[in-house]
C-alpha positions in Angstrom: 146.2 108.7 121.1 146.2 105.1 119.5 143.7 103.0 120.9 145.1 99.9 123.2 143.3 96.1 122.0 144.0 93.0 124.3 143.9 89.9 122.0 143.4 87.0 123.9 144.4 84.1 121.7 146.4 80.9 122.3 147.6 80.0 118.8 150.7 81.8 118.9 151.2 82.1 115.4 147.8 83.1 114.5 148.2 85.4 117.2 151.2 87.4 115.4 149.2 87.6 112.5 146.7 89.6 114.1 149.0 91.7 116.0 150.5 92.6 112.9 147.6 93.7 111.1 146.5 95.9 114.1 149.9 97.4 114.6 149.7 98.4 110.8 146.3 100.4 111.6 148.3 102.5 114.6 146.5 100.0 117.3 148.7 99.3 120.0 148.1 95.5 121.1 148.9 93.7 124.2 149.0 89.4 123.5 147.7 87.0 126.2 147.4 83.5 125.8 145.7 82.2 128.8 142.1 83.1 130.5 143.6 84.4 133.6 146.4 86.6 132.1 143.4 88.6 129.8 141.4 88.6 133.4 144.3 90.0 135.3 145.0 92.7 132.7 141.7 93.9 132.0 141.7 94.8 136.0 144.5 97.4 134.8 142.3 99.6 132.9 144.1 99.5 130.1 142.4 98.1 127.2 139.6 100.0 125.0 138.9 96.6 123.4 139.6 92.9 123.6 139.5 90.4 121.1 138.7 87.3 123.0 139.0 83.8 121.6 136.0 81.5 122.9 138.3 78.4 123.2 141.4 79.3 125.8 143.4 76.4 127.4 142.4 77.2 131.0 139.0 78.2 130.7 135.9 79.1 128.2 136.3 82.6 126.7 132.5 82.8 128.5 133.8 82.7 131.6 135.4 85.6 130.7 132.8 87.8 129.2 130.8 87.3 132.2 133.3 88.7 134.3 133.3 91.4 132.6 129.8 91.8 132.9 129.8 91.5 136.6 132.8 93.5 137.0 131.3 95.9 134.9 134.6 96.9 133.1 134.6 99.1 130.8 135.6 97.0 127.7 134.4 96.6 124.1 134.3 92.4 123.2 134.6 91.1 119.7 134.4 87.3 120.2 136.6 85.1 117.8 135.5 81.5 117.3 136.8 78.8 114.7 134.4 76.1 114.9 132.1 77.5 112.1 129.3 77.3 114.9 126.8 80.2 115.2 125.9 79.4 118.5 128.9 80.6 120.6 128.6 83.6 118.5 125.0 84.1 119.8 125.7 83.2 123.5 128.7 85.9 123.4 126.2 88.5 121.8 123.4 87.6 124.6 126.1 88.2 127.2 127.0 91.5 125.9 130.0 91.1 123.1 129.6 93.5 120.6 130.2 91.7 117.2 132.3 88.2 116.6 134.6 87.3 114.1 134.4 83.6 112.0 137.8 81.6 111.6 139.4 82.2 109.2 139.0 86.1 108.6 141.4 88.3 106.2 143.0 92.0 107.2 140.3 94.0 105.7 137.4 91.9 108.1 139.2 92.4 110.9 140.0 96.1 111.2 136.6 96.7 109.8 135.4 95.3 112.9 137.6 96.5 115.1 137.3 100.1 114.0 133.0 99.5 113.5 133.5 98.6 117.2 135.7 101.5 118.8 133.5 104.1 116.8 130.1 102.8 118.3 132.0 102.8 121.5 132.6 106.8 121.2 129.3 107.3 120.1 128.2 105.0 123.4 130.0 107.4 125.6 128.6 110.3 123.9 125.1 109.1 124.6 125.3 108.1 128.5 127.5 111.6 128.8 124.3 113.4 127.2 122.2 111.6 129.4 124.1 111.3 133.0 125.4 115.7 132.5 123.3 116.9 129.6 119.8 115.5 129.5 119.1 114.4 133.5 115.0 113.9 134.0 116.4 113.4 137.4 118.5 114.2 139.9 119.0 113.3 143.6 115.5 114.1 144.6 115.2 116.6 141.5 112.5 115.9 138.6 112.6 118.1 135.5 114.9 118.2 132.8 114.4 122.1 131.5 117.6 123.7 130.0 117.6 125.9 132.9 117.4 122.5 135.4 120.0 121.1 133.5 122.5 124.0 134.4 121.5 124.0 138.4 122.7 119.9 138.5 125.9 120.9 136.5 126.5 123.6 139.5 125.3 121.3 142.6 128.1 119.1 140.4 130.4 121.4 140.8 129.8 123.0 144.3 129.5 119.1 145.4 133.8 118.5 145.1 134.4 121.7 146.9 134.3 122.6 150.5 132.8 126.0 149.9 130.2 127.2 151.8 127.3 126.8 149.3 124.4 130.0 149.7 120.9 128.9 148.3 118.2 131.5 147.5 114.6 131.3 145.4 111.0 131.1 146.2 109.2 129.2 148.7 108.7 125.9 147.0 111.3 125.9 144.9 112.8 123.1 146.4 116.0 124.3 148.2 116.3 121.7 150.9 116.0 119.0 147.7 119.2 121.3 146.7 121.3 121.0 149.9 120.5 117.2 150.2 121.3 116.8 146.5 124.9 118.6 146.9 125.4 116.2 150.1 124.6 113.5 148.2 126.8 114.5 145.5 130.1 115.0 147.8 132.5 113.0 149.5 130.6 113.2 152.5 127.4 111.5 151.6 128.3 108.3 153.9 128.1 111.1 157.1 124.9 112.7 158.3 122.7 115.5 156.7 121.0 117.5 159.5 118.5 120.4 158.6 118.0 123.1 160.9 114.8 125.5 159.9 116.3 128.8 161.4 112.7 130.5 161.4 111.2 127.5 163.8 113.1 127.4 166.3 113.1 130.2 168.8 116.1 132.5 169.5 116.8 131.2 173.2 117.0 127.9 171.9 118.7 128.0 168.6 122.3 128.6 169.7 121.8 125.3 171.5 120.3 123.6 168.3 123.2 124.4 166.6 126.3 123.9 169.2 124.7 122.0 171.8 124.3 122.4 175.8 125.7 120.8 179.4 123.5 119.5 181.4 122.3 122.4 184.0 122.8 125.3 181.2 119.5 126.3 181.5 116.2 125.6 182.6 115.3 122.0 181.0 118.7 121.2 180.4 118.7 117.8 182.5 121.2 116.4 180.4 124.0 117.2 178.0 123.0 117.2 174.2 124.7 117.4 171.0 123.5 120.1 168.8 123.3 119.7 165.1 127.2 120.7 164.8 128.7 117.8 166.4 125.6 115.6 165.0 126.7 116.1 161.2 129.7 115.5 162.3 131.9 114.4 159.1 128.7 115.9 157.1 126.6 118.9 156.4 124.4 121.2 157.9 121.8 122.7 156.1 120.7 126.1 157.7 117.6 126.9 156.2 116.1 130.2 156.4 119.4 131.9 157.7 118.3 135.5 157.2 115.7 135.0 160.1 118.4 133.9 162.5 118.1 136.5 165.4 121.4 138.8 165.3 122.8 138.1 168.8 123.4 134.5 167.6 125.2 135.6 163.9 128.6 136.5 165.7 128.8 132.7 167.3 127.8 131.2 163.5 130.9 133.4 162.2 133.3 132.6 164.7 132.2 129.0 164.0 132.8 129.2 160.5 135.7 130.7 160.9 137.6 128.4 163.5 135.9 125.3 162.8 134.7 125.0 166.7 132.1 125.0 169.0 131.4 125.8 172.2 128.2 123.7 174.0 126.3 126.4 176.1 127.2 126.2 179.7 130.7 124.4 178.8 134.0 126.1 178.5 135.5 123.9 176.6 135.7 123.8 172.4 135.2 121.0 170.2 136.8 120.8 166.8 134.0 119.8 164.3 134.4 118.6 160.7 131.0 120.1 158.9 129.9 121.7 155.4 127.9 124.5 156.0 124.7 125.2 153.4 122.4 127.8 153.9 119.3 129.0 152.0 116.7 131.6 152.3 113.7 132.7 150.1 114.4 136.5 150.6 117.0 138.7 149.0 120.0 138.3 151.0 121.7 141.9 150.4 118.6 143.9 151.2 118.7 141.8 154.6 122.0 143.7 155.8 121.1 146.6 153.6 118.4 146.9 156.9 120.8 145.7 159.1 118.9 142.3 160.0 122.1 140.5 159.1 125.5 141.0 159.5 127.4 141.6 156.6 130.9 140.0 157.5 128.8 137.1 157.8 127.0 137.1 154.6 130.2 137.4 152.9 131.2 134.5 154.7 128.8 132.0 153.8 127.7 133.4 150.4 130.8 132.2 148.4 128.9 129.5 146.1 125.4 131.0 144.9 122.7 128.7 143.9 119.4 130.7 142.5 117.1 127.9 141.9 113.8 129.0 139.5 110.5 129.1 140.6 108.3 126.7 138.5 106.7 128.7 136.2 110.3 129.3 134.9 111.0 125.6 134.4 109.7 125.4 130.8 107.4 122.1 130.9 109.2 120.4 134.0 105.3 121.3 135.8 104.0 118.2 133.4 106.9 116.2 134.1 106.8 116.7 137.7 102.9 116.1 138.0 103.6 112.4 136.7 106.1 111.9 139.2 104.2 112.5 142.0 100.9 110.8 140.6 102.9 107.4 140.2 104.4 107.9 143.2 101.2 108.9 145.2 98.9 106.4 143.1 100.8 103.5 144.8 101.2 104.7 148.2 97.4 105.2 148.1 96.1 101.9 146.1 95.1 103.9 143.3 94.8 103.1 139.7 95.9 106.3 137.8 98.0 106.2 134.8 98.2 110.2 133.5 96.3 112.9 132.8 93.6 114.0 130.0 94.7 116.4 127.3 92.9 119.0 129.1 94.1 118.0 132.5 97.8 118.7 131.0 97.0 122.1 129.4 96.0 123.1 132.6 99.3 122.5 134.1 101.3 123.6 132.1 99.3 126.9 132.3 98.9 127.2 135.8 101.5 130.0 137.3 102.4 127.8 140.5 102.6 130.6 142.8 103.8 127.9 145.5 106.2 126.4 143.0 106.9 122.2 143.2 105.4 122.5 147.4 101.9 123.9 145.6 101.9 121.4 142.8 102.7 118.4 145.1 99.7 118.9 147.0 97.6 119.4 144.4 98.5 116.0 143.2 98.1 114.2 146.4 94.3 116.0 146.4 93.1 114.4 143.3 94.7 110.8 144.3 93.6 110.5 148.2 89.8 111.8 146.6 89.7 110.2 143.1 90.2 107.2 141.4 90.3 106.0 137.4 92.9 105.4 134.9 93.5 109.4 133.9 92.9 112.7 135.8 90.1 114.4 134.7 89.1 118.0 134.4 86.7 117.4 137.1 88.7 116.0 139.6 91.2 119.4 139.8 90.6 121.3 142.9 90.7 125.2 143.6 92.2 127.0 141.6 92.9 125.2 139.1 89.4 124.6 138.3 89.0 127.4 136.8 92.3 128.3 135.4 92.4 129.0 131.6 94.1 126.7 129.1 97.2 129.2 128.3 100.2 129.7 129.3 100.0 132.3 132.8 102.6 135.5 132.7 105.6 134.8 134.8 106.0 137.4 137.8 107.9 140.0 135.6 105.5 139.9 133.3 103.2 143.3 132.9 99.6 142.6 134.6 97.2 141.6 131.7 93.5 143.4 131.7 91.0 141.0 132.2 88.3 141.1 129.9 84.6 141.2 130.7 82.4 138.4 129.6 79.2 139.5 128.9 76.4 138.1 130.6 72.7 137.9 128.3 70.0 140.8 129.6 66.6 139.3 129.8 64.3 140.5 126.9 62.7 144.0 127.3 59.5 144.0 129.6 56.2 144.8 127.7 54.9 146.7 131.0 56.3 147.3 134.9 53.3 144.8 135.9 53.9 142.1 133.3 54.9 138.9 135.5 54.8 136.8 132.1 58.2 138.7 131.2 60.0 137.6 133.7 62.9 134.7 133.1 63.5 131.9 135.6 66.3 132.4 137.5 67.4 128.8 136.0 66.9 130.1 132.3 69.2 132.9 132.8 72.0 131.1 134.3 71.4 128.5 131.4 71.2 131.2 129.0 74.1 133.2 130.9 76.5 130.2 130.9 75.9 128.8 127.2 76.3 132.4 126.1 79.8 132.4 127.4 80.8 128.6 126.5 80.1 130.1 122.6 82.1 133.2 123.1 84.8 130.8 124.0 84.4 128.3 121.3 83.0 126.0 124.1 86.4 126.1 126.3 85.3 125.3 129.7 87.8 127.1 132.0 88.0 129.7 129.9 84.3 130.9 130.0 84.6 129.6 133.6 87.0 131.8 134.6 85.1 135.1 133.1 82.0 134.0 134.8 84.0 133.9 137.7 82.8 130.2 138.8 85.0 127.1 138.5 84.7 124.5 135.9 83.5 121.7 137.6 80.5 123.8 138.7 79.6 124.4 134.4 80.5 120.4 134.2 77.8 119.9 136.9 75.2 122.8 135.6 75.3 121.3 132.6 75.3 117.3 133.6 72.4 118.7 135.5 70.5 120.0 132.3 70.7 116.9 130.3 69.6 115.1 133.5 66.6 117.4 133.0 66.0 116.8 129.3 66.0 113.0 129.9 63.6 113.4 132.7 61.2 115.3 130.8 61.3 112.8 128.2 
């Protein structure tokens, strides 16, 4: 497909000139000669490039880069000027034209522009499409941008333009609310409301009315009619989380729901027709849920049609690191702090830990060091439990085989000359001087490594040993 140029030029017959050598090149080229005609068809969509003249007989050829600018077309700008001046040339390039052209110019300098242009123009689009679908270091509420992150936004993409129901599973942690919000924000509905409903913390008498709402006199403490999250989300989504611990009695009501599209308020005979996406998630495994006969199968196939496994964290390739910084710029402000990253050590950590709480675990331990520390990097000594004492490599994954552990040995004192010998005897100090340093060489003086052998936490070697050379400068 040729590509379409507007020239914007009022000299008529320098105008066909130009038309002719772009026609010649298989460019197909619309002529305008006033301000307002380029303005009006640039608001069609049409052109992949304009070659704008800076001196129009209605206005200045500015005018009309800046509303491109503002209009944010999408538009490549060669400006042409005839004065011999540089400085219209500049002002165009400042406002975002991508080359200029010099009265008078022959064939070859024009479509050597032109075509210069249109091919950084593709590779333009290739970049923001690597970056916006291919290399996202967010995403609605998501940080990470690990090959297996990048695949999860291209489905929430995908599941965002249909009206499936959408079935989330993974570990606690893992960030499956994030998810649901992130598909709402994705879809046609994100101008309607999102309501959450945590099926495990509500209790079974009151959930059905959570969900579909009550008349006033229903129950017991129903002194007034109340919309449940149904009619709420209205136009929106619902996002029931932890489905599989919705009591059974109520699972018949959520499939005739889902089914006819209306509810029934407790104590009301009448329906309502309601307009709602349903997304559910749950950190256990589905199948073996009706496989027991906890949840209703018709009902799982009902609202398991799109699948969304989202990985735990020590899955997520380096995303741990990347996450980390998000939340300690994020928390550093809330809380007046001054922190800027982490040590070398801090990172290797990190990235080592296993997560066993996924992004929930790692989010707290950030918010730890930043409500009790201070400085311009996170330092070993600030991490709390466990991570204290976690070695600097990378921890097994839950499918991984156990590992043995091995056993760091711990210095004997020297052989006693005789039972009654009191001079033989180390101070308990000495030994656990002795006992530490022994490990720190074994090691080749890594600190949570020998640490986690001795089966103490780091900070306390960084403190034994601050404590020693507080020692040595006493005694001196």
């Amino acid at each position: 497909m040729s590509k379409k140029i507007l020239l914007v030029e009022d000299d008529r017959g320098i105008a066909s000139v130009y038309c002719e050598y772009l026609t010649s090149a298989q460019y197909e080229v619309t002529h305008v000669v006033q301000g307002a005609e380029a303005i009006e068809e640039l608001s069609s969509g049409r052109a992949d490039l304009m070659l704008l003249d800076l001196r129009l007989p209605d206005m200045d050829g500015l005018d009309i880069l800046r509303h491109v600018i503002d209009q944010d077309v999408s538009v490549s700008i060669i400006v042409i000027t005839g004065d011999g001046s540089m400085k219209n040339a500049v002002d165009a390039m400042k406002l975002g034209a991508s080359d200029f052209l010099v009265k008078p110019f022959n064939k070859e300098r024009l479509l050597t522009t032109v075509d210069n242009t249109l091919k950084r123009q593709t590779l333009d689009k290739v970049v923001k499409t690597y970056q916006e679908e291919i290399d996202r270091h967010e995403y609605h509420g998501f940080v990470g941008s690990s090959l297996v992150m990048q695949g999860i936004y291209r489905m929430i993409d995908s599941a965002a333009q249909s009206k499936a129901s959408v079935f989330i599973t993974g570990e606690s942690g893992t960030g499956k609310e994030v998810c649901a919000e992130a598909i709402h924000k994705a879809s046609d509905r994100k101008n309607r409301p999102f309501v959450a409903i945590n099926c495990s913390a509500i209790p079974k008498d009151l959930i059905e009315s959570e969900l579909f709402g009550h008349v006033k006199g229903a129950f017991t403490g129903a002194i007034a009619d109340r919309k449940g999250a149904t009619l709420e989300a209205n136009g929106g989504t619902v996002f029931l989380d932890e489905i599989c611990e919705m009591d059974i009695s109520l699972q018949p009501k959520l499939l005739r729901f889902l089914q006819t599209r209306q509810i029934q308020p407790v104590g009301s005979n009448k329906t309502i027709d309601v307009d709602v996406r349903i997304i559910c998630a749950t950190n256990r495994d589905p199948w073996e849920e009706v496989a027991s006969g906890r949840f209703r199968e018709d009902l799982y196939y009902r609202i398991h049609v799109l699948p969304v496994q989202l990985p735990p964290l020590r899955g997520r390739e380096d995303d741990a690191l990347e996450i980390a910084k998000h939340f300690l710029s994020l928390y550093s402000k809330e809380e007046g702090k001054s922190f800027e990253g982490f040590s070398p050590e801090v990172e290797r950590a990190l990235q080592a830990f296993s997560w066993p709480g996924n992004v929930r675990q790692l989010q707290n331990v950030i918010r730890n060091i930043v409500v009790l520390h201070d400085g311009k990097n996170v330092e070993q000594l600030m991490l709390p439990a466990p991570l204290d004492g976690e070695p600097a490599e990378r921890a097994p994954t839950v499918s991984s085989p156990p590992t043995a552990h091995l056993t760091m040995p711990i210095p004997s004192p020297p052989p006693q000359q005789s039972n009654n010998d009191v001079s033989s005897i180390l101070p308990l100090a000495k030994m656990e001087i002795e006992a530490i340093q022994s490990a720190l060489n074994i090691c080749a003086g890594n600190v949570p490594e020998a640490a986690h052998y001795l089966g103490i936490s780091a900070a306390t070697i960084y403190r034994k040993k601050a404590a020693w050379k507080e020692t040595v400068l006493d005694a001196s």
